[in-house]
C-alpha positions in Angstrom: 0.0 0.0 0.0 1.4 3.6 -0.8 -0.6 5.5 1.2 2.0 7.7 3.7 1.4 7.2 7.6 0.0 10.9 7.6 -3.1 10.5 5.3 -6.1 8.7 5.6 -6.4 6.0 3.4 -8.8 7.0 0.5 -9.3 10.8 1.4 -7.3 13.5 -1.1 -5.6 16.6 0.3 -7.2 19.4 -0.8 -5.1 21.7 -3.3 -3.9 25.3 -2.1 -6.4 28.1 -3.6 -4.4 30.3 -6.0 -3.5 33.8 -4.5 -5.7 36.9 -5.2 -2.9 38.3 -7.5 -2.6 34.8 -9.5 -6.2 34.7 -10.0 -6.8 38.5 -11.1 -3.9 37.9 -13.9 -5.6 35.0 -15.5 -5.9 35.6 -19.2 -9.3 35.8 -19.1 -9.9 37.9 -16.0 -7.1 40.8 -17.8 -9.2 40.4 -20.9 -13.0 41.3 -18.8 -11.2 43.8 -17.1 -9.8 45.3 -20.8 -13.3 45.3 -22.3 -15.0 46.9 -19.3 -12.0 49.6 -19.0 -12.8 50.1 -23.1 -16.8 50.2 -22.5 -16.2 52.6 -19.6 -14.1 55.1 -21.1 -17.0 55.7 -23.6 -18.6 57.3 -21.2 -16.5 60.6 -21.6 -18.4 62.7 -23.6 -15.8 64.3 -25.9 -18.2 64.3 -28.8 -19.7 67.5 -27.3 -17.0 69.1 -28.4 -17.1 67.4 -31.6 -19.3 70.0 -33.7 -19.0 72.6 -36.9 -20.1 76.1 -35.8 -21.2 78.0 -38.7 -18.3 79.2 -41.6 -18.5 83.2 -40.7 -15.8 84.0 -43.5 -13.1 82.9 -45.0 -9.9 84.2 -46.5 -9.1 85.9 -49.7 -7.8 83.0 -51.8 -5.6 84.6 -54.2 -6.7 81.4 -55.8 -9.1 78.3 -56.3 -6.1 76.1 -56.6 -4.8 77.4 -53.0 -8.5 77.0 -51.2 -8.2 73.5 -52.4 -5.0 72.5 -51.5 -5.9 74.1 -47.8 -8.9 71.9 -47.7 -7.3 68.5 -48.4 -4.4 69.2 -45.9 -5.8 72.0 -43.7 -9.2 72.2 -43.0 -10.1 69.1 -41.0 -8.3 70.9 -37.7 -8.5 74.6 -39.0 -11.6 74.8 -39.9 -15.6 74.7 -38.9 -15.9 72.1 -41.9 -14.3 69.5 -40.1 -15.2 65.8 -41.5 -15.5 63.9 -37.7 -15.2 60.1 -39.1 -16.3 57.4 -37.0 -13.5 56.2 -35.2 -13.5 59.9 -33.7 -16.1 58.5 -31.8 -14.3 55.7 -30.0 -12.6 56.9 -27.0 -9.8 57.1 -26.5 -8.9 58.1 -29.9 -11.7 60.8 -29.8 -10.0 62.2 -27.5 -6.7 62.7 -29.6 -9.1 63.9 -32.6 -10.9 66.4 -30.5 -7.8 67.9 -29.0 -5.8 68.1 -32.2 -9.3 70.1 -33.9 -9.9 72.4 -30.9 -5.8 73.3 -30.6 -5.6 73.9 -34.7 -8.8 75.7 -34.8 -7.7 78.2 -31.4 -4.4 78.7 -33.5 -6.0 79.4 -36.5 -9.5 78.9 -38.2 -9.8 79.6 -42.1 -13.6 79.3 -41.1 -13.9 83.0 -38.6 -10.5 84.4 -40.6 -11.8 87.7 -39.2 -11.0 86.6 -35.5 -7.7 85.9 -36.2 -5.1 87.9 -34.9 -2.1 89.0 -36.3 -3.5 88.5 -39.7 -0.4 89.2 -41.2 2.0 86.7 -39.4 -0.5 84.1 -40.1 0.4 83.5 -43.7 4.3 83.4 -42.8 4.2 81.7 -39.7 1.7 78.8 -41.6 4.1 78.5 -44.6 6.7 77.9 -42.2 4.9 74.9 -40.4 4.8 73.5 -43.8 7.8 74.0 -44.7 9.6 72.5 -41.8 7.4 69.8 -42.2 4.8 69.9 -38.9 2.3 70.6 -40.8 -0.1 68.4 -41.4 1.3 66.2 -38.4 2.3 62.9 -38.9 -0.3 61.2 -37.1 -2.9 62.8 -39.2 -1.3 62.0 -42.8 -1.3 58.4 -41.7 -4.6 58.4 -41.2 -5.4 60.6 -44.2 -3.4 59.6 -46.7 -5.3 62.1 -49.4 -3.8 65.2 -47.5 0.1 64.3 -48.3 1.0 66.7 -50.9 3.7 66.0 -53.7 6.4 68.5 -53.1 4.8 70.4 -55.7 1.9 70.8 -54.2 3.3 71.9 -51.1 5.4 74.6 -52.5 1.7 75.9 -54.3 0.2 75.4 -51.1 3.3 77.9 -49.5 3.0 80.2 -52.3 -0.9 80.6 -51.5 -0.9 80.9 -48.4 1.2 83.8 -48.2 -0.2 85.8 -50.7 -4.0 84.6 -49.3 -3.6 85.3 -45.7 -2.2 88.8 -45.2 
C-alpha cells in the first residue's frame, strides 16, 4: 500500500487556492477587465466638443487652386468644416481627434478668418509649419493619406498661403 502514515487511506488533500494576485492575472480575468475599462471610457463625452459652428468668413484665396489645396491638408483641424469620421467617436482616440481640432482651430480657423489675430503673421508663420514639415502632423497623414502633398503641391500650397492670408 502507498498510502503515507500521515493520510487517511482514501481521502485527497485538498489543493492550495491560488492567491488573489494569480487569480486576477488570469488571461481571461485581464481580458473582462480590458473590455469593461474600453466600455467605460466611452462614457467621456468628448463628442460634445465634436461640432461645426457656422463658416462666418473665410480668406481671400488669391486662388481656387490654394482653397483646395488648404482643404485637403488643412481644413479638417482649421476649420468649422471638419469631417468627424467614425472612429473619432471611440474613446480614447476621440479624445486625440478632439484635442488636435480644438488646438488647430484656437491657432487658426480659415472658417472665422476675421477673429484671427495677427493676420499678417499668419500666412508666414503657416508657410513655415509647412515647410519645416509639422504641418499636417504625422499622425494625421497616416490616417489621411489624401492630405500628403507632392512636393509640388506643397510649394503651391506655401506660395498661396502667403499671398492669401495677409
Amino acid at each position: 500500500m502507498s498510502t503515507s502514515a500521515n493520510q487517511p487511506s482514501g481521502k485527497r488533500t485538498a489543493e492550495p487556492r491560488p492567491s488573489l494576485l494569480r487569480t486576477l492575472l488570469r488571461p481571461r480575468n485581464i481580458a473582462i477587465a480590458v473590455i469593461g475599462l474600453f466600455v467605460l471610457i466611452q462614457l467621456v463625452p468628448v463628442w460634445a466638443f465634436q461640432n461645426n459652428p457656422p463658416v462666418l468668413d473665410e480668406p481671400a484665396w488669391d486662388s481656387p487652386q490654394t482653397r483646395a489645396l488648404a482643404v485637403r491638408a488643412c481644413f479638417d483641424c482649421h476649420s468649422n468644416e471638419t469631417v468627424w469620421p467614425w472612429y473619432s467617436k471611440v474613446a480614447p482616440v476621440s479624445w486625440l481627434v478632439t484635442r488636435h481640432v480644438t488646438e488647430g482651430r484656437e491657432k487658426m480657423n480659415f472658417s472665422e478668418w476675421s477673429k484671427v489675430r495677427e493676420r499678417d503673421e499668419a500666412g508666414d508663420e503657416s508657410a513655415e509649419q509647412i515647410q519645416r514639415g509639422k504641418m499636417p502632423t504625422k499622425d494625421f497623414l497616416l490616417i489621411h493619406p489624401e492630405a500628403k502633398l507632392t512636393p509640388e503641391e506643397t510649394q503651391q500650397l506655401i506660395n498661396g498661403l502667403r499671398a492669401s492670408l495677409r
